[in-house]
Biopython code that builds the backbone (N, CA, C, O; Angstrom):
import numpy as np
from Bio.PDB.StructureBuilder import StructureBuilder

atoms = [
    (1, "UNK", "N", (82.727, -58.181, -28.171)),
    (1, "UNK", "CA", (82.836, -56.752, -28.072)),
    (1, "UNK", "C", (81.473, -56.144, -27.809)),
    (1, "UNK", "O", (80.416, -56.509, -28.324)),
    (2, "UNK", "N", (81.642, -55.194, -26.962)),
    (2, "UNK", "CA", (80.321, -54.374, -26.340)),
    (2, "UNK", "C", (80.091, -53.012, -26.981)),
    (2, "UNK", "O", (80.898, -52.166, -26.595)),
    (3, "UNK", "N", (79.305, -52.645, -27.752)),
    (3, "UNK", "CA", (78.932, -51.173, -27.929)),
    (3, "UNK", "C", (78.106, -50.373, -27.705)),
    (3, "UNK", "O", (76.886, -50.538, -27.711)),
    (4, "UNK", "N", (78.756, -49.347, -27.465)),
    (4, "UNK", "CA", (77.705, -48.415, -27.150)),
    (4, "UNK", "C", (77.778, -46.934, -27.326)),
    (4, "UNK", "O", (78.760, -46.286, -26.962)),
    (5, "UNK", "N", (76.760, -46.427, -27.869)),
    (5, "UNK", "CA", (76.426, -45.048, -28.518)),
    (5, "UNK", "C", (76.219, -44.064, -27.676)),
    (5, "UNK", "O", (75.069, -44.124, -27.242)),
    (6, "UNK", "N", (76.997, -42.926, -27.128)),
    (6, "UNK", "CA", (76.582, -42.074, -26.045)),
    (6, "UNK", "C", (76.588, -40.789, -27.130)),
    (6, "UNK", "O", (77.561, -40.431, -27.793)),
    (7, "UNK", "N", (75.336, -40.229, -27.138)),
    (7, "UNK", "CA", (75.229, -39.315, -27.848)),
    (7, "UNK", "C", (74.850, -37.553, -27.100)),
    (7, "UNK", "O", (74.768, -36.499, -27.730)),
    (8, "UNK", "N", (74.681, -37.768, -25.580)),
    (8, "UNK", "CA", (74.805, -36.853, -25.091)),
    (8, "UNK", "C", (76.332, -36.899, -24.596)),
    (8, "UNK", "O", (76.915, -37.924, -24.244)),
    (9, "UNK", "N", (76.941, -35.451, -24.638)),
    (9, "UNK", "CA", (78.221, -35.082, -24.411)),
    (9, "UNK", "C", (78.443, -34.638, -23.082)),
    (9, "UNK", "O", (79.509, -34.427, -22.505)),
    (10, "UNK", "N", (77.178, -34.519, -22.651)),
    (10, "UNK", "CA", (77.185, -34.167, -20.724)),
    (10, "UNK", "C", (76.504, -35.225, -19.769)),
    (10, "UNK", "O", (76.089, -34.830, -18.680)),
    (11, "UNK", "N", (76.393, -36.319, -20.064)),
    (11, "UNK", "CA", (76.106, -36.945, -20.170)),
    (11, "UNK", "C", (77.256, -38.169, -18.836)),
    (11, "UNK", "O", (77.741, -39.215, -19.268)),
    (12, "UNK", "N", (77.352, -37.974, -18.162)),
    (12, "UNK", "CA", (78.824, -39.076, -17.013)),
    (12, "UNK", "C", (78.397, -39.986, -16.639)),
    (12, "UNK", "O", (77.302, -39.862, -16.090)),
    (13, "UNK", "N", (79.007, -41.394, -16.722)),
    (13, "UNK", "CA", (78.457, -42.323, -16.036)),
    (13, "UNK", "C", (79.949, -42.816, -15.132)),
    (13, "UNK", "O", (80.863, -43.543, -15.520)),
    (14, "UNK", "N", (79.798, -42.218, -14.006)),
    (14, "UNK", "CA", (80.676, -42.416, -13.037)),
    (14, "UNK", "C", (80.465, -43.860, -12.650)),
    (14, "UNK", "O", (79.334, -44.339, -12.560)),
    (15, "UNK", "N", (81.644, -44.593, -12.408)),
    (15, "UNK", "CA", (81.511, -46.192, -12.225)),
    (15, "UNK", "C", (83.130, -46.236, -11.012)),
    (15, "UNK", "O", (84.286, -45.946, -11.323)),
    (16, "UNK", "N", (82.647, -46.658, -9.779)),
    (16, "UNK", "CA", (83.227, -47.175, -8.881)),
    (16, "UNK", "C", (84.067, -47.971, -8.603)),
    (16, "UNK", "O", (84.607, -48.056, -7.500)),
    (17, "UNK", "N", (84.359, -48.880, -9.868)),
    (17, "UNK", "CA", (85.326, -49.892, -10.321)),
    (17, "UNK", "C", (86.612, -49.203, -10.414)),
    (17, "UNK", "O", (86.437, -47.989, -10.522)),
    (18, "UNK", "N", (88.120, -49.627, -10.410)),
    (18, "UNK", "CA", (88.925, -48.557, -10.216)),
    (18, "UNK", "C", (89.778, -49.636, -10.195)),
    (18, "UNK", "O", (90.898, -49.125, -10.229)),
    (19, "UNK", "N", (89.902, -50.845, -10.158)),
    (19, "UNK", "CA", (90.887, -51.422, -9.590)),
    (19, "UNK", "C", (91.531, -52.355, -11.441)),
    (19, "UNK", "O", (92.704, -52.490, -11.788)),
    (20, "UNK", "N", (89.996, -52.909, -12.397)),
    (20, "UNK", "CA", (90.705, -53.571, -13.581)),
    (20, "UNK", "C", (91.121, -52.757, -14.767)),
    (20, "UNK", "O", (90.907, -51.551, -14.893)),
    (21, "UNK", "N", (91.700, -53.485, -15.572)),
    (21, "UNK", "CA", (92.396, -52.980, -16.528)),
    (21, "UNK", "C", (90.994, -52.998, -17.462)),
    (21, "UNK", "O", (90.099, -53.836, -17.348)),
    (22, "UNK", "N", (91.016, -51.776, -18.494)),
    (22, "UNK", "CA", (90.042, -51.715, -19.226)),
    (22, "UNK", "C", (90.608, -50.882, -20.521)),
    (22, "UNK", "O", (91.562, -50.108, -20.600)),
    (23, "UNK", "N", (89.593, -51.360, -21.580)),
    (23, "UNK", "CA", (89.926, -51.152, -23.647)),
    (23, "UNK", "C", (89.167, -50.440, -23.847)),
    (23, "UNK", "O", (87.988, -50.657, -23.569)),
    (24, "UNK", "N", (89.605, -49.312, -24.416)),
    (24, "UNK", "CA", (88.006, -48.946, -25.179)),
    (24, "UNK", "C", (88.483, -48.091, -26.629)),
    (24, "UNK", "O", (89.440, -47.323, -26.527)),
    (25, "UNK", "N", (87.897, -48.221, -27.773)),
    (25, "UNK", "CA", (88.037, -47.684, -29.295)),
    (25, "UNK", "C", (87.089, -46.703, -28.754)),
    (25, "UNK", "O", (86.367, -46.676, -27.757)),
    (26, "UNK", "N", (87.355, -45.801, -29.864)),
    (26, "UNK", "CA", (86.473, -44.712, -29.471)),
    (26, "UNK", "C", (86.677, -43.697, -30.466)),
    (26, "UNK", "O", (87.733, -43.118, -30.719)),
    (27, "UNK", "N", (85.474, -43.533, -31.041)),
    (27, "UNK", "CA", (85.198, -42.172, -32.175)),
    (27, "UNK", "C", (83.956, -41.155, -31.939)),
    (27, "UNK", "O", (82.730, -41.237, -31.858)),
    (28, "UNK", "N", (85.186, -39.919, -31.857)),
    (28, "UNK", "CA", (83.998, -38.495, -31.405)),
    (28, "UNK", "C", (83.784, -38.068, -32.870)),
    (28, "UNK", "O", (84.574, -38.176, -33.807)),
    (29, "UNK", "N", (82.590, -37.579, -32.856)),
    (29, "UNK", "CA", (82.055, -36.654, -33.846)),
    (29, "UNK", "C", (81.522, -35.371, -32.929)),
    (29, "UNK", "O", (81.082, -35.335, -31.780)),
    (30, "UNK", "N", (81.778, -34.199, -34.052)),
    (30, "UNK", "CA", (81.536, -33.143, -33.886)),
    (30, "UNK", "C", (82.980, -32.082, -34.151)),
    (30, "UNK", "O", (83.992, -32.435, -34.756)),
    (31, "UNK", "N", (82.784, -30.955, -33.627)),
    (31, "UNK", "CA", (83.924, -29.892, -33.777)),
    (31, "UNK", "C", (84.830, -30.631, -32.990)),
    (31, "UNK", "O", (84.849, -30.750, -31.765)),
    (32, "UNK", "N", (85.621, -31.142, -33.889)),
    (32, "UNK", "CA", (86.522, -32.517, -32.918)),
    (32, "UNK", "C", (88.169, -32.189, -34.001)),
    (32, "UNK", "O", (89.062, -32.931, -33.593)),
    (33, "UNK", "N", (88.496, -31.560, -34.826)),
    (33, "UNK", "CA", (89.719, -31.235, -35.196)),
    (33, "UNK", "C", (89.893, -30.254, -35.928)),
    (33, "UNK", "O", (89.136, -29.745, -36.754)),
    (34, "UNK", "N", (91.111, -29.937, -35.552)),
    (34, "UNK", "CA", (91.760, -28.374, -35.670)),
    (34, "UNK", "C", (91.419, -27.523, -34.127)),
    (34, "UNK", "O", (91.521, -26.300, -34.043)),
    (35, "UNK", "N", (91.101, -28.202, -33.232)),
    (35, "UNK", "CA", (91.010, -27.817, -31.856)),
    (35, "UNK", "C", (91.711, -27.954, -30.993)),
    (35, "UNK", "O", (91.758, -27.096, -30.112)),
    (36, "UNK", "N", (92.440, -28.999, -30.951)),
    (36, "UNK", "CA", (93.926, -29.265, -30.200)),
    (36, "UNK", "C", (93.522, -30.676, -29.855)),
    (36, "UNK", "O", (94.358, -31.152, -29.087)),
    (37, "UNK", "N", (92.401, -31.653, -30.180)),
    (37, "UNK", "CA", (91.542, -32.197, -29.311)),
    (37, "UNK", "C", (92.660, -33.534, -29.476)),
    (37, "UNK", "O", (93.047, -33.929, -28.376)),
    (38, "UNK", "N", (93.105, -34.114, -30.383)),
    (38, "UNK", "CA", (94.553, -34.699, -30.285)),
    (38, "UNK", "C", (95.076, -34.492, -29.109)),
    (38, "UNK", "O", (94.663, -35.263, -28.243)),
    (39, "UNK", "N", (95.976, -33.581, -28.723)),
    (39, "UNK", "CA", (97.027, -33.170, -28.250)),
    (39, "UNK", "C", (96.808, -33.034, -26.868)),
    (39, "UNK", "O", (97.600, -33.536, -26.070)),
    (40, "UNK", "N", (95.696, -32.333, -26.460)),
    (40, "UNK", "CA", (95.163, -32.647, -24.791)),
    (40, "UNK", "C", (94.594, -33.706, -24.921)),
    (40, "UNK", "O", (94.193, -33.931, -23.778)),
    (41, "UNK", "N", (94.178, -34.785, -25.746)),
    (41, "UNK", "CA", (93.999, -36.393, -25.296)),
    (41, "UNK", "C", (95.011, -36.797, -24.880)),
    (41, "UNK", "O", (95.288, -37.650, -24.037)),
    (42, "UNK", "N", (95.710, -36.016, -25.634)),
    (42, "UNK", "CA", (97.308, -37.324, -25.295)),
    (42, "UNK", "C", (98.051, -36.881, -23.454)),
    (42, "UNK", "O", (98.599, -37.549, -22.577)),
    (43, "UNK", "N", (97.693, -35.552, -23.593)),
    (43, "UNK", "CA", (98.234, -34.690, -22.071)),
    (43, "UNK", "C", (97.491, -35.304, -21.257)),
    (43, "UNK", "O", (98.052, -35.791, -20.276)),
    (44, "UNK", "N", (96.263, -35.446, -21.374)),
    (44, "UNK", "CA", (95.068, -35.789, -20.202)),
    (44, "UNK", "C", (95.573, -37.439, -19.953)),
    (44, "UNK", "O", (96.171, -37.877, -18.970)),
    (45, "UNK", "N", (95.188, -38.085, -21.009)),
    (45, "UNK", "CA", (95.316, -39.731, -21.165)),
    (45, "UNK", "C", (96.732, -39.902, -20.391)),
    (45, "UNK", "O", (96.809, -40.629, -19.401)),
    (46, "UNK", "N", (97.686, -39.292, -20.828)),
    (46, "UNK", "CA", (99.188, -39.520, -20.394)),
    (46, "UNK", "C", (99.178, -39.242, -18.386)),
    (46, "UNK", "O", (99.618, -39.898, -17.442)),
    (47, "UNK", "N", (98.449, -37.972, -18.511)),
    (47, "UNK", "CA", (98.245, -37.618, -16.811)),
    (47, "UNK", "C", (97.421, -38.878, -16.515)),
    (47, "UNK", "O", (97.729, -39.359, -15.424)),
    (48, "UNK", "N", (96.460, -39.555, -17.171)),
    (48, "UNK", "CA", (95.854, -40.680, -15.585)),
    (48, "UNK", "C", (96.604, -41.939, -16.534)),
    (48, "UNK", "O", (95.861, -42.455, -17.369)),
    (49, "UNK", "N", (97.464, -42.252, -16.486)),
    (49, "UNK", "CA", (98.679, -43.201, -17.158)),
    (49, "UNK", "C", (97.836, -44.068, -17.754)),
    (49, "UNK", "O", (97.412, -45.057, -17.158)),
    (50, "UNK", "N", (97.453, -43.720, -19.222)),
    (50, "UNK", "CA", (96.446, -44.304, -19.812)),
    (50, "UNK", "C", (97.468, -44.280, -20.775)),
    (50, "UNK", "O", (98.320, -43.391, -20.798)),
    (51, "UNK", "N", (97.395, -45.846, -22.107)),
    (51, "UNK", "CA", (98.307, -45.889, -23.132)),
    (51, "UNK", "C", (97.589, -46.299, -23.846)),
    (51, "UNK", "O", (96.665, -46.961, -23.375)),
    (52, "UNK", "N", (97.684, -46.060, -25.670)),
    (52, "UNK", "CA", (97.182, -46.173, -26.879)),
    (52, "UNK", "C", (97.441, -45.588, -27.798)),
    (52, "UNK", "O", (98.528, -45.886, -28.294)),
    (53, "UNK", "N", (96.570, -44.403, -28.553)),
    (53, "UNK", "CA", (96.536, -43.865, -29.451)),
    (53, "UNK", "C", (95.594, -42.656, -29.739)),
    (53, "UNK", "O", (94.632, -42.478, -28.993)),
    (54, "UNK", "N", (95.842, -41.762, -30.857)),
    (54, "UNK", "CA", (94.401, -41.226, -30.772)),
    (54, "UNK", "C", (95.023, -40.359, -32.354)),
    (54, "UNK", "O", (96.165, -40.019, -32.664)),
    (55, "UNK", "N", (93.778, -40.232, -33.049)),
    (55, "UNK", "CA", (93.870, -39.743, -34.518)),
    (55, "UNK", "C", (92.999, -39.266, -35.409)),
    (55, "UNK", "O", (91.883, -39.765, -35.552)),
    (56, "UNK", "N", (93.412, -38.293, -36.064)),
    (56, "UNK", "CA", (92.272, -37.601, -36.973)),
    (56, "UNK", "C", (91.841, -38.543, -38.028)),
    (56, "UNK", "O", (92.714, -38.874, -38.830)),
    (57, "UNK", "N", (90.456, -39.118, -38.201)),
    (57, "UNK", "CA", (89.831, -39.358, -39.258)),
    (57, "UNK", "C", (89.420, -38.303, -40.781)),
    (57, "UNK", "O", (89.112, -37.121, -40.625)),
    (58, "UNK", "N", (89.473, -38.865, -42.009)),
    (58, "UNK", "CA", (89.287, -38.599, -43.079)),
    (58, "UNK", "C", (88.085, -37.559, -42.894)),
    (58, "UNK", "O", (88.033, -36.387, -43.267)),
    (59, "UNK", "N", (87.041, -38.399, -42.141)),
    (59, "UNK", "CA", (85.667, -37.839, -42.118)),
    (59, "UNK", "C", (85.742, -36.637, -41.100)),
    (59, "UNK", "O", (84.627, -36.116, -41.062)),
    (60, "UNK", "N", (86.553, -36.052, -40.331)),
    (60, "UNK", "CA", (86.455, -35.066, -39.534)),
    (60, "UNK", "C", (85.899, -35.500, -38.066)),
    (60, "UNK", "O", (85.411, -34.636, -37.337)),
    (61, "UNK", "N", (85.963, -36.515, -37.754)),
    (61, "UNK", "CA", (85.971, -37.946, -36.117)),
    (61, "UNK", "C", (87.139, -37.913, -36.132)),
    (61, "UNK", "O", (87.951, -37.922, -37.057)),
    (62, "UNK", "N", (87.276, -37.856, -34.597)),
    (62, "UNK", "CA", (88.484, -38.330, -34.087)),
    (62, "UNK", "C", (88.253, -39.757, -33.769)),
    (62, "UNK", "O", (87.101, -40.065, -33.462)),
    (63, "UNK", "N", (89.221, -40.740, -33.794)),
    (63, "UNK", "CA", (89.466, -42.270, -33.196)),
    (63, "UNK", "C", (90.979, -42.447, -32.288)),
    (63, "UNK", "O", (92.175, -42.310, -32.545)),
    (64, "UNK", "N", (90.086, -42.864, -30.991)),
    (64, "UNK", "CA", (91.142, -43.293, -30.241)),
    (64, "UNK", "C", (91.214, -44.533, -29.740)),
    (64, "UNK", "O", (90.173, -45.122, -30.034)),
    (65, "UNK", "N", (92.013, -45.281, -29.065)),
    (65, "UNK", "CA", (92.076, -46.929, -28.217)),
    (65, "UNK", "C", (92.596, -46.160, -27.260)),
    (65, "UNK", "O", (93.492, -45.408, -27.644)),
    (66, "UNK", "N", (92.248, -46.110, -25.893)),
    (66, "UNK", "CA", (92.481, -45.932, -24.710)),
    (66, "UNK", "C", (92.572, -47.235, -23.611)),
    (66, "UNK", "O", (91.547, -47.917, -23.573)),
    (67, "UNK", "N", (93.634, -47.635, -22.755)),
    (67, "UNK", "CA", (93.824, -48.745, -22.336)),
    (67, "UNK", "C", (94.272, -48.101, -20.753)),
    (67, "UNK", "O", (94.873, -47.027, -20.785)),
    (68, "UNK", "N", (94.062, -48.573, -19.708)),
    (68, "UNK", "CA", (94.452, -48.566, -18.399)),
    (68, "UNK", "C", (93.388, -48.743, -17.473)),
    (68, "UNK", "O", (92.230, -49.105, -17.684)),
    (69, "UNK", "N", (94.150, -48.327, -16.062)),
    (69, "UNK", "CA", (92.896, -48.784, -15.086)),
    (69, "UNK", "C", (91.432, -48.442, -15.149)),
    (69, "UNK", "O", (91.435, -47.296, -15.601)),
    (70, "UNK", "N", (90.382, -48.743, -14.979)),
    (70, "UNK", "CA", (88.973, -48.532, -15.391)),
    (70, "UNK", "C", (88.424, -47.161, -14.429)),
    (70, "UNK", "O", (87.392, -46.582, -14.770)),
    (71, "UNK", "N", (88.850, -46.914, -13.765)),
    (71, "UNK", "CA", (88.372, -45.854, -13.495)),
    (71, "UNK", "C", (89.179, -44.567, -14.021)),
    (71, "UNK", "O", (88.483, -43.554, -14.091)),
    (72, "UNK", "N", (90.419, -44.436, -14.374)),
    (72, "UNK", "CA", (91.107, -43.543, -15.560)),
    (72, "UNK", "C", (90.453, -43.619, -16.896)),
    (72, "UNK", "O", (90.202, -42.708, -17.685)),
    (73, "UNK", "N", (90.279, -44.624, -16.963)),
    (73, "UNK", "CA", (89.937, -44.773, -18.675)),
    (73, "UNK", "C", (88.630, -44.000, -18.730)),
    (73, "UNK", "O", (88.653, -43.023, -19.479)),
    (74, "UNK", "N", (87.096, -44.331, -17.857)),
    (74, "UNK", "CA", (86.310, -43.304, -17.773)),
    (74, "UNK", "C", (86.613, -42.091, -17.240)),
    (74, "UNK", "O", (86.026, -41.096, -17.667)),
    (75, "UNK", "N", (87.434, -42.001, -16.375)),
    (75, "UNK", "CA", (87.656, -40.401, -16.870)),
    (75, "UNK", "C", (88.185, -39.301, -17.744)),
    (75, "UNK", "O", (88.210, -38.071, -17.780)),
    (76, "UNK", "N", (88.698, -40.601, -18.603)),
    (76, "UNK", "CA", (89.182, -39.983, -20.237)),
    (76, "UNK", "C", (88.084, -39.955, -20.783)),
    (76, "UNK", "O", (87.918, -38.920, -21.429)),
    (77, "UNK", "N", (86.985, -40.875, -20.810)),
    (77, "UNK", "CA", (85.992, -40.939, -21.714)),
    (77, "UNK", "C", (84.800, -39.653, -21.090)),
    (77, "UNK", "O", (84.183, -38.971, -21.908)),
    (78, "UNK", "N", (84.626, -39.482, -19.765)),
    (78, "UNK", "CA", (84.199, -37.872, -19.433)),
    (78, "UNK", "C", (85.035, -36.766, -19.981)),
    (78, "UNK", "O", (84.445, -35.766, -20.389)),
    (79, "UNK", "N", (86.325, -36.821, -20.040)),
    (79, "UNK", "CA", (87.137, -35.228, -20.911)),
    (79, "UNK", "C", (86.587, -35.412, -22.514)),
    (79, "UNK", "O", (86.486, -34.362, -23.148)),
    (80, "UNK", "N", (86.180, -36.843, -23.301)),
    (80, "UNK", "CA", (86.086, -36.785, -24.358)),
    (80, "UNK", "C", (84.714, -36.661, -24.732)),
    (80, "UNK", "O", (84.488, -36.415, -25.917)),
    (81, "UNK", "N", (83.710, -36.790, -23.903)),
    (81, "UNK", "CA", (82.439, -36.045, -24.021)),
    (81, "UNK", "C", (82.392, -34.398, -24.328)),
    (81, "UNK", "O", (81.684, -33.734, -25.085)),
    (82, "UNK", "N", (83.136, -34.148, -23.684)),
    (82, "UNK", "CA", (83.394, -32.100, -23.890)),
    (82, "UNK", "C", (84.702, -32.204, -24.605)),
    (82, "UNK", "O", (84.446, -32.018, -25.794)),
    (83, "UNK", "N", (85.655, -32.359, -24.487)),
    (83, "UNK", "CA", (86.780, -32.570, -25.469)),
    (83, "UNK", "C", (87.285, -30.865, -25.075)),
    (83, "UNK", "O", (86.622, -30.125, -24.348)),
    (84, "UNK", "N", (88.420, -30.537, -25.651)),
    (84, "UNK", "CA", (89.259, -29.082, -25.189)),
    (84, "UNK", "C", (88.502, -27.802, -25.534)),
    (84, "UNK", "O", (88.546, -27.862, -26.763)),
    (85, "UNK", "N", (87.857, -26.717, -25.254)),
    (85, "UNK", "CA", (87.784, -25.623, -25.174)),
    (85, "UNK", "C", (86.953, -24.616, -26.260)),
    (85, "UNK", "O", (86.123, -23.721, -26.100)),
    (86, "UNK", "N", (87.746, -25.356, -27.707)),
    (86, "UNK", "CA", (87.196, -25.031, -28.433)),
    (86, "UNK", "C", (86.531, -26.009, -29.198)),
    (86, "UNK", "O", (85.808, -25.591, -30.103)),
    (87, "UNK", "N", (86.626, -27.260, -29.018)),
    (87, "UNK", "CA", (85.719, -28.298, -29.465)),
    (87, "UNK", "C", (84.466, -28.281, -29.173)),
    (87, "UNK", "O", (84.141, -27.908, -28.046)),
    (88, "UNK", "N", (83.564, -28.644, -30.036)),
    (88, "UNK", "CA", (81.996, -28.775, -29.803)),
    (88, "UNK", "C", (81.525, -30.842, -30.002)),
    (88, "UNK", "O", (81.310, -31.527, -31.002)),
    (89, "UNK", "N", (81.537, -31.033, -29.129)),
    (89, "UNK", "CA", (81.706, -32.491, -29.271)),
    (89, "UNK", "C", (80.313, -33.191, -29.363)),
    (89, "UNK", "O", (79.948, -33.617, -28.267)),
    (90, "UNK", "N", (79.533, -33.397, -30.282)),
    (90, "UNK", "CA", (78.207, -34.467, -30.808)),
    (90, "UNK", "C", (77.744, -35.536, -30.210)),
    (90, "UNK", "O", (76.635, -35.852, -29.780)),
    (91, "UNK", "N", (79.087, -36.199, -30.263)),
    (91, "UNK", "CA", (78.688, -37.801, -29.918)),
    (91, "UNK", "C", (79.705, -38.309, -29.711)),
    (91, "UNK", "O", (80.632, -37.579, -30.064)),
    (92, "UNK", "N", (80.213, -39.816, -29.040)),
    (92, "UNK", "CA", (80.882, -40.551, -28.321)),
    (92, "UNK", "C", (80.497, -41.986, -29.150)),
    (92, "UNK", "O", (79.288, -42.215, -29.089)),
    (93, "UNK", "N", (80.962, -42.594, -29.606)),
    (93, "UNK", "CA", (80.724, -44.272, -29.739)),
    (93, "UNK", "C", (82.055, -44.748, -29.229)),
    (93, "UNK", "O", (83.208, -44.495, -29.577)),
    (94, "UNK", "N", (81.396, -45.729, -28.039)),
    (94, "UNK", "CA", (82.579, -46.017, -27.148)),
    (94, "UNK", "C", (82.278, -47.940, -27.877)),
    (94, "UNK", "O", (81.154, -48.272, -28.254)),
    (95, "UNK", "N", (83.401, -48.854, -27.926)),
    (95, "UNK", "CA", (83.459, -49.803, -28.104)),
    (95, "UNK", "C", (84.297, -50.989, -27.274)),
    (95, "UNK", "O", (85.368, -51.438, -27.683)),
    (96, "UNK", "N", (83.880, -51.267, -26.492)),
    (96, "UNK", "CA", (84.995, -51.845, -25.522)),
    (96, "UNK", "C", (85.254, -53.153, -25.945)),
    (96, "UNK", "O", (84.393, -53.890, -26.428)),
    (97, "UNK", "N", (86.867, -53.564, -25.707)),
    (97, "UNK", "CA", (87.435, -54.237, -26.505)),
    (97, "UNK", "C", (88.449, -54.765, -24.765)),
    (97, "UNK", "O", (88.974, -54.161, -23.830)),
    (98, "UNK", "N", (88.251, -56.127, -25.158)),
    (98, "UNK", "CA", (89.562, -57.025, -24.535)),
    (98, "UNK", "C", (90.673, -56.138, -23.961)),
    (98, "UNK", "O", (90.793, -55.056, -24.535)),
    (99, "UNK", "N", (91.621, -56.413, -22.805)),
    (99, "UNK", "CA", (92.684, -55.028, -22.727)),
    (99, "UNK", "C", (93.877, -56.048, -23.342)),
    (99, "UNK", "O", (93.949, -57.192, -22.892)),
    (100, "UNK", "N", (94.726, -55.632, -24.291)),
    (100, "UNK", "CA", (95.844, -56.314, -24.779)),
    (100, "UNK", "C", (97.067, -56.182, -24.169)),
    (100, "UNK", "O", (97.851, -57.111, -23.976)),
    (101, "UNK", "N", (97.257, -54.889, -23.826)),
    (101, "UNK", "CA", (98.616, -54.264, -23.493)),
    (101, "UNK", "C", (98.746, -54.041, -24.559)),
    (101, "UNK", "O", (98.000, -53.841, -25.517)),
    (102, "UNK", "N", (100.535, -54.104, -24.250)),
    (102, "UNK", "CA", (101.215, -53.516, -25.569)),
    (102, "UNK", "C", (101.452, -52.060, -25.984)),
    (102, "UNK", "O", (102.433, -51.862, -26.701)),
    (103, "UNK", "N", (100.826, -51.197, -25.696)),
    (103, "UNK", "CA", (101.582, -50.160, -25.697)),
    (103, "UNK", "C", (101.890, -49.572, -24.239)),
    (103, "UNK", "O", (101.485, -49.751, -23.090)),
    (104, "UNK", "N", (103.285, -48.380, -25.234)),
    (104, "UNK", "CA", (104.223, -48.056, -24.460)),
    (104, "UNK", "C", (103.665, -46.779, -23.128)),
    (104, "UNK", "O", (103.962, -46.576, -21.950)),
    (105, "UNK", "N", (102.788, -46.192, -24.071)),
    (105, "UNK", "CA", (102.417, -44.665, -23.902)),
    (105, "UNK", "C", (100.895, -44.425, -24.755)),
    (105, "UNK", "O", (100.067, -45.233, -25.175)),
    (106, "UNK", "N", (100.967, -42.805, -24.789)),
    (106, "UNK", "CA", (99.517, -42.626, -25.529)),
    (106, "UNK", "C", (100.460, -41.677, -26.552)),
    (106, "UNK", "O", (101.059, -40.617, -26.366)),
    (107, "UNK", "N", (100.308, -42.563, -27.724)),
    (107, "UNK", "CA", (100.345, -41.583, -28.886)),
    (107, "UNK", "C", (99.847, -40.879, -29.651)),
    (107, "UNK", "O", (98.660, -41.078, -29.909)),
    (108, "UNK", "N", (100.478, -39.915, -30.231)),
    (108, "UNK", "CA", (99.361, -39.215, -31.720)),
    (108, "UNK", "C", (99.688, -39.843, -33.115)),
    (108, "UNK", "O", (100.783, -39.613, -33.628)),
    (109, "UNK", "N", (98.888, -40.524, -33.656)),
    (109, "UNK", "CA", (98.833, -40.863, -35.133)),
    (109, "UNK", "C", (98.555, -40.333, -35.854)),
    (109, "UNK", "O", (98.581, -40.785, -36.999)),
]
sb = StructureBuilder()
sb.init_structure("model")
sb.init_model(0)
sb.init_chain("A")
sb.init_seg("    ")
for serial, (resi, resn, name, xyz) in enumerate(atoms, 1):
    if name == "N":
        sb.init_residue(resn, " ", resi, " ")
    sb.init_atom(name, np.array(xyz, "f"), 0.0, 1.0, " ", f" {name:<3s}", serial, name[0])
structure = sb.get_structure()
């Protein structure tokens, strides 16, 4: 497993790859719930047919597993740098992980 800490939120690393399947865990900090920031993950993720999960932490981080083609999946991980509207988003620790499959869709936990 590969990690890595993106702590600027404007911050894009556009990548040209587009064609493999790609994993990634992922916990935002910052004004990250009670914002909707759930709920347009799941709208956004669901629009570039991305499947997993995504959920409010104890600590006030969101954690998600995002799974699909690699150039969708970073462009989930650019909406989750800024995150919805009223979110103020800190930081990104992206963790990329093996792609398993297995899920159906992108859920909310």
């Amino acid at each position: 497993m590969k990690s890595c800490r993106d702590s600027n939120p404007d911050q894009s690393g556009q990548d040209s790859r587009n064609s493999s399947i790609r994993r990634v865990h992922v916990f935002i900090t910052g004004r990250v719930q009670g914002v909707f920031f759930r709920a347009e993950s799941r709208l956004i993720g669901t629009g570039l047919g991305l499947t997993g999960w995504v959920k409010n932490l104890d600590d006030n981080r969101v954690e998600a597993v995002f799974e699909g083609r690699e150039s969708d999946v970073e462009k989930m991980l650019d909406w989750c740098r800024k995150g919805p509207t009223l979110a103020h988003v800190r930081g990104v620790e992206i963790i990329e992980e093996p792609p398993k499959g297995g899920f159906e869709d992108l859920k909310i936990m």
